[in-house]
C-alpha positions in Angstrom: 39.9 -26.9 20.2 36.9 -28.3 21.7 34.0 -26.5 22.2 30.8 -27.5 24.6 27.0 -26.0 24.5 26.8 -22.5 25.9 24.7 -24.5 28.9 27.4 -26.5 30.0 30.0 -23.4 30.0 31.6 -23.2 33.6 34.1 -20.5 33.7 36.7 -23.1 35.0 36.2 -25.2 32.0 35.5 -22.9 29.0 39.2 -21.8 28.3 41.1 -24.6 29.8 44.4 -23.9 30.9 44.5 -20.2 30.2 41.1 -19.5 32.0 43.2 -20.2 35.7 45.3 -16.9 35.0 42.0 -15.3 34.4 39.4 -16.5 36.8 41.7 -14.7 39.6 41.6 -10.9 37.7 39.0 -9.0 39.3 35.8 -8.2 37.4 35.5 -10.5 34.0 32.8 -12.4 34.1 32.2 -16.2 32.3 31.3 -14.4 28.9 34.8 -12.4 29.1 36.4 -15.4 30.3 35.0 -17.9 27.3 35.6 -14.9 24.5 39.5 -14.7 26.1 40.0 -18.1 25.9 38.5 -18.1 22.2 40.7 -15.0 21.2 43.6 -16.6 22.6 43.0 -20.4 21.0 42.7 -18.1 17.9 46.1 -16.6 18.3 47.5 -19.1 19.4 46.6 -21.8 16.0 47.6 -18.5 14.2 51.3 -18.4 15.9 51.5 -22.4 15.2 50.6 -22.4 11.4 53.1 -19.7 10.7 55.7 -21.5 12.6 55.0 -24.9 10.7 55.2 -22.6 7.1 58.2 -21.0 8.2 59.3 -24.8 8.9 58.0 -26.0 5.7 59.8 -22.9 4.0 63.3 -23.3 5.8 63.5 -27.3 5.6 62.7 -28.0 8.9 59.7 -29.9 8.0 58.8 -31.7 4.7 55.2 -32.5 5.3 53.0 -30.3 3.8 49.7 -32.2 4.8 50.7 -31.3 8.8 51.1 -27.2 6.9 47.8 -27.8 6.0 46.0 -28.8 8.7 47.2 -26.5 10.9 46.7 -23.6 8.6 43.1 -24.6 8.3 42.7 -25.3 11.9 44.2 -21.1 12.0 41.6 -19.9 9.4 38.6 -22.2 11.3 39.5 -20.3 14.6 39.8 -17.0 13.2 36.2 -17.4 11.3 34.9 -18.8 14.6 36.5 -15.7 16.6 35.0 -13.4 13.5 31.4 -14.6 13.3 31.2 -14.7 17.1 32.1 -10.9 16.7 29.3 -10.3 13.9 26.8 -12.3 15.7 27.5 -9.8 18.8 27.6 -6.6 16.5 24.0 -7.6 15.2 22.7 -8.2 18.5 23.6 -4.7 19.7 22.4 -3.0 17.1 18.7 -5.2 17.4 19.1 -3.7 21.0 19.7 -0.2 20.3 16.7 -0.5 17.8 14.5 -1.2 20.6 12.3 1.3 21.3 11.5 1.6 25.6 
């Protein structure tokens, strides 16, 4: 997963190949489109690390560094996809703080 600075975020090249499905649905913005294709990368390192430990628990595979990696690579994009969340929970609340 690569990520770029929020300033050089085009919705054509935050989510990669994913984001052409979604830059043709009506009404999602770049910020939907980037947190899609974030939630998605998520999912999808999830789906490949249990694959590779069903692998590794089957036979299939005998290399438990490659298990590894990809199960961290899972838990980094989940805690990515969960701070992102926080960070966006706080920020709401600050704003409904605010007195107008």
């Amino acid at each position: 997963m690569t990520l770029s600075p929020l300033s050089l975020v085009t919705p054509s090249s935050a989510t990669g190949a994913s984001s052409t499905a979604l830059s043709n649905a009506p009404g999602l913005g770049g910020f939907s489109r980037v947190l899609s294709g974030l939630l998605n990368d998520a999912n999808g390192q999830q789906a490949h690390a249990e694959q590779a430990v069903q692998n590794l628990a089957v036979g299939r595979a005998d290399n438990v560094h490659n298990v590894m990696l990809s199960m961290a690579k899972a838990d980094l994009s989940f805690h990515l996809v969960l701070e992102i969340r926080n960070r966006l929970s706080d920020a709401y609340q600050e704003i409904m703080r605010m007195q107008v």
